[in-house]
PAFI-390160 format. One line per 3 residues: number of its first residue (from 1); their letters; for each residue x, y, z of C-alpha. Coordinates in steps of 0.25 Angstrom, whole numbers, plus 5000, padded with zeros to 4 digits. Last residue first. Example, Ala and Ser with C-alpha at 12.3 -4.5 7.8 and 13.67 -1.06 7.14 Angstrom:
2> SA> 5055 4996 5029  5049 4982 5031
//
This chain:
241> XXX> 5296 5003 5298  5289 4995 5286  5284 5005 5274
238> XXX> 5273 5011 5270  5265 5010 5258  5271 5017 5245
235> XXX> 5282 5026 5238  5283 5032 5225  5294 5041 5220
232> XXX> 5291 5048 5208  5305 5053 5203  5307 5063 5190
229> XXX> 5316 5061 5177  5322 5070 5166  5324 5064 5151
226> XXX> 5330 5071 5140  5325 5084 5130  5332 5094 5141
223> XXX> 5319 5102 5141  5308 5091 5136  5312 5082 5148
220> XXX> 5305 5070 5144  5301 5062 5158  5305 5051 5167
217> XXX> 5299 5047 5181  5310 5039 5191  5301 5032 5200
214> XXX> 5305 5028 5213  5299 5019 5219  5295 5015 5235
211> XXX> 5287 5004 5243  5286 5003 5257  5285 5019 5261
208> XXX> 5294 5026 5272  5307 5020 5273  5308 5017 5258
205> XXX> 5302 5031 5256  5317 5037 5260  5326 5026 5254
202> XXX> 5319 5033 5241  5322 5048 5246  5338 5045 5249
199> XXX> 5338 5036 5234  5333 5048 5228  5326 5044 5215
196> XXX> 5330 5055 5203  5325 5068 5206  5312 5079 5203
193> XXX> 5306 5071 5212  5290 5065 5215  5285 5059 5226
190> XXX> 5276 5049 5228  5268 5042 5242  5259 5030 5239
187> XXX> 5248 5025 5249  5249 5010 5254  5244 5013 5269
184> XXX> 5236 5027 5263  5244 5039 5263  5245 5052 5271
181> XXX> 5254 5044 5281  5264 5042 5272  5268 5058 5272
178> XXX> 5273 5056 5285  5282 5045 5282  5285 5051 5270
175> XXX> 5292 5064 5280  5296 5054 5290  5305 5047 5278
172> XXX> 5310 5060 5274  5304 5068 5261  5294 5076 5272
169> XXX> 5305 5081 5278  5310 5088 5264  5298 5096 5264
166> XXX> 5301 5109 5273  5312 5112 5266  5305 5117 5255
163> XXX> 5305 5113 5240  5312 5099 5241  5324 5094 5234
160> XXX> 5328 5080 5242  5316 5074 5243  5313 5079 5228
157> XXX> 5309 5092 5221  5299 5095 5230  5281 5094 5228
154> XXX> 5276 5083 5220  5272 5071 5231  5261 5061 5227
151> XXX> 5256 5055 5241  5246 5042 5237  5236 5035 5243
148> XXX> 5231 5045 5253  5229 5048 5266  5221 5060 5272
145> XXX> 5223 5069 5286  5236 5062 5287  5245 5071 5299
142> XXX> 5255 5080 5295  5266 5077 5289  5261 5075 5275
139> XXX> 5254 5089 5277  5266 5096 5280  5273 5091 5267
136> XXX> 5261 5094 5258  5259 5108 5261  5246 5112 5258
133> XXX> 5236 5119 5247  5227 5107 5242  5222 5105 5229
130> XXX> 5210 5093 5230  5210 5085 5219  5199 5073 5218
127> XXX> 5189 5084 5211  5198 5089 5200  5196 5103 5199
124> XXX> 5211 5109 5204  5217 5098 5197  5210 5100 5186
121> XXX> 5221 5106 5176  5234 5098 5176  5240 5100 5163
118> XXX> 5235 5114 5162  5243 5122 5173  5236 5134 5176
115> XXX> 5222 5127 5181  5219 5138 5192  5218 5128 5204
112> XXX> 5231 5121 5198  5238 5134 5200  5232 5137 5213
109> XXX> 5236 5125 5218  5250 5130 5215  5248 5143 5220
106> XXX> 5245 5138 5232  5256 5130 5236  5258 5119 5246
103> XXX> 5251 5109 5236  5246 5097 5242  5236 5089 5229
100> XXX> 5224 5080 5236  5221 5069 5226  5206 5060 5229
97> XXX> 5202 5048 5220  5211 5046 5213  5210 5034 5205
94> XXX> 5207 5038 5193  5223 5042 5191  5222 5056 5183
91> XXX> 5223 5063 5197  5236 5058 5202  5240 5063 5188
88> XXX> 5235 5076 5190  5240 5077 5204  5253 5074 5202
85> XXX> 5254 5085 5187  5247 5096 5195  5257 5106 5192
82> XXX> 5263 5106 5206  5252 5101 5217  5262 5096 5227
79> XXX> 5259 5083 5237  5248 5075 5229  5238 5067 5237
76> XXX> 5232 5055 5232  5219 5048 5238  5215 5037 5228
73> XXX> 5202 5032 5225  5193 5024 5233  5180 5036 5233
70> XXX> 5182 5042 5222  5184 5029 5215  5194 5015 5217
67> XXX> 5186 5003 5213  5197 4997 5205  5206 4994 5217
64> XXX> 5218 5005 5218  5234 5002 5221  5241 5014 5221
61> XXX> 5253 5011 5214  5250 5017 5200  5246 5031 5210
58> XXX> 5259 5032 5215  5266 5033 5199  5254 5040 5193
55> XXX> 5254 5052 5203  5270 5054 5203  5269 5051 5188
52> XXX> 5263 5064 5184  5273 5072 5192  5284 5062 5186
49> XXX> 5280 5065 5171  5276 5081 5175  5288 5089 5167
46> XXX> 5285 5099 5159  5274 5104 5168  5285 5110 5177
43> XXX> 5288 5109 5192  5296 5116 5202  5307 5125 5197
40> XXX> 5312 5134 5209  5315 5148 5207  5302 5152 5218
37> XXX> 5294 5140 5217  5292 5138 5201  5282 5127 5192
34> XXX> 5282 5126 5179  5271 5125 5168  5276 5120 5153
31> XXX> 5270 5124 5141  5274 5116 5129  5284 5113 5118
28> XXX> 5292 5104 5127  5305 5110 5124  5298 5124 5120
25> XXX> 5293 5125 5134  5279 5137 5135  5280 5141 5150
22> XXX> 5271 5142 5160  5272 5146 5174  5270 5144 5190
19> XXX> 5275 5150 5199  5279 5148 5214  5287 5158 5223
16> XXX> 5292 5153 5235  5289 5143 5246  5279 5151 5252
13> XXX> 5271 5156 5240  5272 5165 5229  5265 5165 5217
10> XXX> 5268 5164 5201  5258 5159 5191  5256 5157 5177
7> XXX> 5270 5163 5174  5271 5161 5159  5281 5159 5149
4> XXX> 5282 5157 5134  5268 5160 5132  5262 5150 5119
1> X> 5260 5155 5107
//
């Protein structure tokens, strides 16, 4: 019979107290992995529609030739590790060629190192992923040391609702601005949010990026038995200042 509850992992870092557990759900009638910083709920395998879609919604606008290979592929760099469910999805596309995953915390790498979490085994192992302890926020402002063709952002709850204070600049139109420059002329930078489109956040890309879209991303909620919703934003090229 399957365990109730298990703590996989529980370890402290500079944020706070990050652990990772397993629990068997009755609703959805299988285990479920979750994600806590101190008593903050982060991120649960139970839900992973809009993780998944972040990848595949940046990705379908990327416009490839059909010689793209190991060496024309795609360059994508993933801003938050989590479960693994961006990454693994960026990684499912043939086209990727190169995916360098920022994750700030080290137990979470270590996670993925160790292969606790099922659903996204490889990660660690698969030779266009390089894991990378860092903090994505400082490195987006710092100067490029590689561009890519697409930013895939999984790391605060929305602009609005962020894990530290020290990320909400980056949410600014000079924060994008920043992070733009890590991408190719017409790469693609995506966010994902736990809310609703922000009208604020949206008027936000339009002054950095020339094309925008919100993308409302819908999914069976097996504890209220409804519906529950996540955003993908999705922006591209540059725009005219």
């Amino acid at each position: 019979m399957a365990l109730r509850f298990e703590e996989l992992d529980f370890q402290p870092t500079p944020m706070g107290e990050i652990s990772l557990r397993r629990r068997y759900d009755p609703a959805a009638r299988q285990d479920v992995y979750e994600v806590r910083l101190g008593d903050e709920y982060l991120m649960s395998s139970l839900f992973t529609a809009a993780e998944r879609a972040l990848a595949t919604l940046a990705l379908d606008v990327l416009d490839t030739g059909p010689d793209t290979g190991p060496d024309t592929g795609l360059r994508v760099l993933v801003g938050g590790l989590g479960l693994g469910y961006t990454a693994h999805a960026a990684l499912a596309d043939p086209r990727v060629a190169a995916l360098d995953v920022v994750e700030y915390s080290a137990p979470v790498l270590d996670w993925h190192r160790r292969e606790l979490l099922p659903d996204t085994a490889g990660l660690a192992t698969d030779p266009r992923c390089r894991l990378v302890q860092d903090d994505f926020f400082r490195r987006m402002g710092a100067a490029p040391q590689d561009r890519y063709d697409a930013i895939l952002l999984d790391i605060d709850h929305t602009p609005d609702h962020v894990l530290h204070p020290s990320h909400a600049a980056f949410y600014t139109a000079d924060g994008l601005r920043a992070a733009a420059e890590h991408l190719t002329p017409d790469g693609v930078f995506a966010l994902w949010s736990d809310d609703p489109p922000e009208p604020v956040f949206e008027a936000t890309l339009d002054e950095v990026f020339a094309e925008c879209a919100s993308h409302p991303v819908r999914f069976p909620n097996p504890i209220t038995g409804g519906e529950s919703a996540n955003t993908v934003y999705v922006a591209r090229g540059r725009a005219a200042r």
